[in-house]
Each structure stands twice: as C-alpha cells, then as structure tokens.
C-alpha positions in Angstrom: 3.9 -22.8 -23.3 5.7 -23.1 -26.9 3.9 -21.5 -29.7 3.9 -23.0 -33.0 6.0 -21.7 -36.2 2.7 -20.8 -37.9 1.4 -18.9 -34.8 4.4 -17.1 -34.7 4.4 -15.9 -38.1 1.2 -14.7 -37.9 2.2 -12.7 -34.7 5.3 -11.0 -36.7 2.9 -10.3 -39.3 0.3 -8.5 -37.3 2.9 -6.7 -35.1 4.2 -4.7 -38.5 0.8 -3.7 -39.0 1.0 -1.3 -36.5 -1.7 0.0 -33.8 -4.8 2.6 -34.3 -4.3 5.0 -37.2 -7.4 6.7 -37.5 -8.0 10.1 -35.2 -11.1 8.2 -33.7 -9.1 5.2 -32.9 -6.6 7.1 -31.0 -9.3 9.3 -28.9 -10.5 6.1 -27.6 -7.1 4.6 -26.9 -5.8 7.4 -25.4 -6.2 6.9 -21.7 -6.0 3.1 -21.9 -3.2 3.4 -19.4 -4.2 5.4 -17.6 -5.5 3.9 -13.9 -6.1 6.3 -11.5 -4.0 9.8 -10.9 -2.7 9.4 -7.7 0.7 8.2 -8.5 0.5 11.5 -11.5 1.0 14.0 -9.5 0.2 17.5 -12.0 2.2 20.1 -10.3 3.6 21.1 -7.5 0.8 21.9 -4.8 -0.1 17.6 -5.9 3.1 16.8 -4.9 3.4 18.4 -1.8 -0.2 17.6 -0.8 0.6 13.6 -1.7 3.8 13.9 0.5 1.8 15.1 3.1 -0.7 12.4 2.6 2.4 10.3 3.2 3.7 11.5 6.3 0.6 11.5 8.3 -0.4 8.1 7.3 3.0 7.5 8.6 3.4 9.0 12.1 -0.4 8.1 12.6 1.4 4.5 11.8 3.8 4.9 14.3 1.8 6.7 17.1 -0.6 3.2 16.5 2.6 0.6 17.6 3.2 3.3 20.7 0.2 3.0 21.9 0.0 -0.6 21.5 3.6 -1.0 23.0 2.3 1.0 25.7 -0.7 -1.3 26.6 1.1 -4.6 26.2 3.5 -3.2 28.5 1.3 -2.2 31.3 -1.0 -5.8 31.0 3.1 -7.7 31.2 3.3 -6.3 34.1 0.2 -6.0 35.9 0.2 -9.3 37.9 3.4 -8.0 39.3 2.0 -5.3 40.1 -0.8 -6.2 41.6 0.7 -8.8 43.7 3.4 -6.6 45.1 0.7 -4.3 46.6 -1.1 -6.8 48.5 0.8 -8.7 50.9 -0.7 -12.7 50.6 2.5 -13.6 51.9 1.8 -12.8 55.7 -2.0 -14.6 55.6 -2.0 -17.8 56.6 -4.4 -20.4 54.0 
C-alpha cells in the first residue's frame, strides 16, 4: 500500500508534535504496554518460581510421551503376544 505525498506530510507533521504532555495524559498511558506480568518477573523469588513453573510443565511433558511410548509399545506387540501363547498351530480347522 503506497501513501500519498500529502498523507505523508501530514504524518511528518504530526510525528514532531510529539506524544501526551500533560501529567493526566501520561497516568493514563502509562501501562499501555503493559500485557500481563508473567514474562516481568520483579525479583528474584518470581524468577525462580517461573523457572520452576518451567521445569515441571516440562518433565510433566516428557513423563506424557513415556507413557504414551509405553502403551503404543505394548498394543504393537500384543497380537504377537497373544498368539505365541496359544498354540492354533497344532488344531486342526
């Protein structure tokens, strides 16, 4: 999208001008980037309570895909298994 000669004077214009001045202005502006504080850890006892956050949501991760591993693995070979116990190679059809 090109913007026009005129548009972009005017934008020049009103970007000298500056932002809030007034002491009102800038109470209300103040937390405008502000989201959420979770990625501002404050001091030290955040930090290590969001790295702890971390870690558990990661080995809880990683005990999930065991487990899963682990029952994927047993239903592969459960045909096998239950084959090999029963002998339907001696009975006659």
């Amino acid at each position: 999208m090109t913007v026009s000669e005129k548009q972009l004077k005017a934008n020049k214009k009103n970007a000298q001008k500056g932002g809030v001045k007034t002491p009102e202005g800038k109470a209300i502006v103040k937390y405008n980037a502000l989201k959420h504080g979770l990625l501002t850890p404050t001091g030290t006892l955040e930090e290590m309570l969001v790295e702890k956050v971390a870690v558990a949501y990661r080995r809880l991760s990683r005990a999930y895909r065991y487990e899963v591993g682990l029952i994927r693995k047993e239903l592969d070979t459960a045909t096998d298994d239950f084959y090999s116990k029963t002998n339907y190679k001696d009975e006659k059809i």
